[in-house]
BAZA-486258 format. One record per residue (C-alpha): residue in one letter; x, y, z; residue number from 1. Coordinates in Angstrom, 1 decimal. Layout:
(pt 'A', (X, Y, Z), NUM)
...
***
This chain:
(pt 'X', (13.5, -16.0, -57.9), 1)
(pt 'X', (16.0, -17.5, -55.7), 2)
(pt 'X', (17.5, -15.9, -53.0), 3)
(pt 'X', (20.9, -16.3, -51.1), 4)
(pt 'X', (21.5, -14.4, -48.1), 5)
(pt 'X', (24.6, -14.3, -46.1), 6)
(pt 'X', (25.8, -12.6, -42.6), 7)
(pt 'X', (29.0, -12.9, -41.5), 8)
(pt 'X', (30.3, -11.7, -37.7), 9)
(pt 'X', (26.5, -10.3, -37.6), 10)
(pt 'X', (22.9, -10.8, -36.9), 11)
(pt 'X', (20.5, -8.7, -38.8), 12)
(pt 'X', (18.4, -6.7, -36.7), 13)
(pt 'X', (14.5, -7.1, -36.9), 14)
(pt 'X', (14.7, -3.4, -38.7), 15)
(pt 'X', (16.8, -4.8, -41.3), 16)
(pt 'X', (15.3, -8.1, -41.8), 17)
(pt 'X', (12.1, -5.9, -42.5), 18)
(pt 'X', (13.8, -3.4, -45.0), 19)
(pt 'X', (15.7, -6.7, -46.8), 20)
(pt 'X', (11.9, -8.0, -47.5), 21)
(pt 'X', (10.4, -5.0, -48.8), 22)
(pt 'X', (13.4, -4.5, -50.8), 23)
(pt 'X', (13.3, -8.0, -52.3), 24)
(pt 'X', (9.6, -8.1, -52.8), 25)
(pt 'X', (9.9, -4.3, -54.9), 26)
(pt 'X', (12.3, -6.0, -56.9), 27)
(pt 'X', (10.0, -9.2, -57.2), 28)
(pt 'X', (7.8, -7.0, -59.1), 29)
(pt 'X', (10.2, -5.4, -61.2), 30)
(pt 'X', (11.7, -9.0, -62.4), 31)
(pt 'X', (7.9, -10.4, -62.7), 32)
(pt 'X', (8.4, -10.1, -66.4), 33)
(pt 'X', (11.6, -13.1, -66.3), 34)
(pt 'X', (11.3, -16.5, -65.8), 35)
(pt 'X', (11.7, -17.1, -61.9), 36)
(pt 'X', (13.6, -20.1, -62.7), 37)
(pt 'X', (16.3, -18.0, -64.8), 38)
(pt 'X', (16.8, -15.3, -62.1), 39)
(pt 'X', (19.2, -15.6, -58.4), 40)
(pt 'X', (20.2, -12.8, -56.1), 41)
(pt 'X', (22.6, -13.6, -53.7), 42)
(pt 'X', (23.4, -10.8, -50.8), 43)
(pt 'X', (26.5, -11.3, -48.2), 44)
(pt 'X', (27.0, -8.8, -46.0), 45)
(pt 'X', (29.6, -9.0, -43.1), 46)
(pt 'X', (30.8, -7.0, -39.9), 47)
(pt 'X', (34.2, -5.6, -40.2), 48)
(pt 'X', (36.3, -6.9, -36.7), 49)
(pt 'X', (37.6, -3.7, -36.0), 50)
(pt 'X', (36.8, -1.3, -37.5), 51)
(pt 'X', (32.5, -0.4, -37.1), 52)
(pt 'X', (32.1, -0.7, -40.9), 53)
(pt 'X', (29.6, -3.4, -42.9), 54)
(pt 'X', (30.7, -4.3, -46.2), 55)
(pt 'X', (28.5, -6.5, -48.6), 56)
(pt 'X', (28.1, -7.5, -52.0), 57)
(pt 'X', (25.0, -8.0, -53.8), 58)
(pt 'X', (24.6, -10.0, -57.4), 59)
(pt 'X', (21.9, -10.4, -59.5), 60)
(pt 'X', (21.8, -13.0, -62.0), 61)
(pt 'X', (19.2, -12.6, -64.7), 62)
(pt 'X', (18.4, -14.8, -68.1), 63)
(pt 'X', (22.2, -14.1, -69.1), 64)
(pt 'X', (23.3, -11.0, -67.4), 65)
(pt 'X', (24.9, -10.5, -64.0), 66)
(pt 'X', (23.9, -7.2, -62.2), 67)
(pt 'X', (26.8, -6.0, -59.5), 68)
(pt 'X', (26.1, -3.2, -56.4), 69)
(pt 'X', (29.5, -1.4, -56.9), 70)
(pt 'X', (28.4, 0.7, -53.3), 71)
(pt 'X', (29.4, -2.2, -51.0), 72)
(pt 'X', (30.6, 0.0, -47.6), 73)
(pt 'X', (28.3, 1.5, -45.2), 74)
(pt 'X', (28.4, 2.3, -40.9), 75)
(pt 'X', (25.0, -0.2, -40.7), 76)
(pt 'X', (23.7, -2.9, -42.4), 77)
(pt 'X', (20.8, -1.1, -43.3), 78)
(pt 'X', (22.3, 1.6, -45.2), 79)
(pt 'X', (24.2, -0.7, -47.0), 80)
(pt 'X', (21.5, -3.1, -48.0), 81)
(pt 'X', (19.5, 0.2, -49.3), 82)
(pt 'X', (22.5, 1.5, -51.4), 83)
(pt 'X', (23.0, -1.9, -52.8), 84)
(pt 'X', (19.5, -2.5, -53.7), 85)
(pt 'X', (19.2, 1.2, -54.9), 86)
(pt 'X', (21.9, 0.5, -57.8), 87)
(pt 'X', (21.0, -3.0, -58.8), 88)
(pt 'X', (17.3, -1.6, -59.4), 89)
(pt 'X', (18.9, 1.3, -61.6), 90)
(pt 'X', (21.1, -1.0, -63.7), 91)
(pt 'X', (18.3, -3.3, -64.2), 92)
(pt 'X', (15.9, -0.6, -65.6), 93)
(pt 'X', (18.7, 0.3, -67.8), 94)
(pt 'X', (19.3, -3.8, -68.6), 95)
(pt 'X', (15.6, -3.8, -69.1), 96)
(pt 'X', (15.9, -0.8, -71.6), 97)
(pt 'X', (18.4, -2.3, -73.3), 98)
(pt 'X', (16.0, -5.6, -73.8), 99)
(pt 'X', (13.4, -3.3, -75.0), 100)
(pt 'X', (15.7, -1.8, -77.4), 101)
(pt 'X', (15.1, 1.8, -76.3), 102)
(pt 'X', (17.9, 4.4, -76.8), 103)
(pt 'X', (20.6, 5.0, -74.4), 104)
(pt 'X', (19.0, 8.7, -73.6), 105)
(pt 'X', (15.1, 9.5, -74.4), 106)
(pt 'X', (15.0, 12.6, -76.6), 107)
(pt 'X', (12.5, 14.8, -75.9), 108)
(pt 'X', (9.5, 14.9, -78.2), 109)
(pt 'X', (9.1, 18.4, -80.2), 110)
(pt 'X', (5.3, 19.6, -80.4), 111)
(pt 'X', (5.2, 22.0, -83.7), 112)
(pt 'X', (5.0, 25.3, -83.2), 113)
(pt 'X', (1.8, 27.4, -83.3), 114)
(pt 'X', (1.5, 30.4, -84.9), 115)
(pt 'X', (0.8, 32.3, -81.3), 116)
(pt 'X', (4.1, 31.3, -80.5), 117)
(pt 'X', (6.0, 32.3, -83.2), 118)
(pt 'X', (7.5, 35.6, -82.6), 119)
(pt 'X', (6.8, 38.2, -85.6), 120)
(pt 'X', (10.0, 38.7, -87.2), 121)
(pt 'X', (10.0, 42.9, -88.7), 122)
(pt 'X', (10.2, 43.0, -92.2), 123)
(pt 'X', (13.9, 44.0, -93.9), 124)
(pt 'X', (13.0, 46.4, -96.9), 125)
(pt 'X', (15.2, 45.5, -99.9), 126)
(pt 'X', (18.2, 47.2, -101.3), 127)
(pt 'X', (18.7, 47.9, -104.7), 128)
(pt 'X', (22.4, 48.3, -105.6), 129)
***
């Protein structure tokens, strides 16, 4: 996997250097099943000058899809790198899914009844007319 990394008006902290690893090795894992040739992520994330707000984007290209964080605002660069990670991984396990051909929602499986759990229903005598 390649990876791109941009700050801009910033320095990231030892704390978030550390969380930016672990992040990008837990997704390592989760991508283990691609060619490392075929997938890129590319992080920027920059200071606002006035106002004490990060914003970032983060983009994950994989075979032939491209994966987008859509939560790119946060008050430290360490929230936002955890948000942004938090909804690539979900729209990759859905993108994943999709691969797999799985359905959109997993029904739940129905175990037959057993008898002990039927409820005994009284009988209805019969009318004759």
């Amino acid at each position: 996997m390649k990876v791109h990394v941009t700050a801009k008006n910033l320095t990231l902290s030892p704390a978030d250097t550390r969380k930016l690893e672990r992040r990008i090795s837990k997704l390592r894992k989760r991508l283990d099943t691609f060619e490392p040739d075929l997938v890129q992520l590319d992080l920027a994330v920059e200071r606002h000058p006035r106002r004490p707000e990060f914003t970032g984007s983060l983009r994950l290209f994989v075979v032939n899809r491209t994966l987008t964080a859509r939560r790119n605002a946060a008050d430290s660069p360490g929230k936002l790198i955890q948000a942004a990670f938090e909804d690539v991984e979900e729209q990759l396990d859905r993108f994943k899914a999709e691969l797999r051909r799985e359905p959109a929602r997993k029904r739940l499986v129905t175990e037959p009844l057993s008898e002990a759990t039927v409820p005994e229903l009284p009988e209805i005598p019969a009318t004759s007319d």
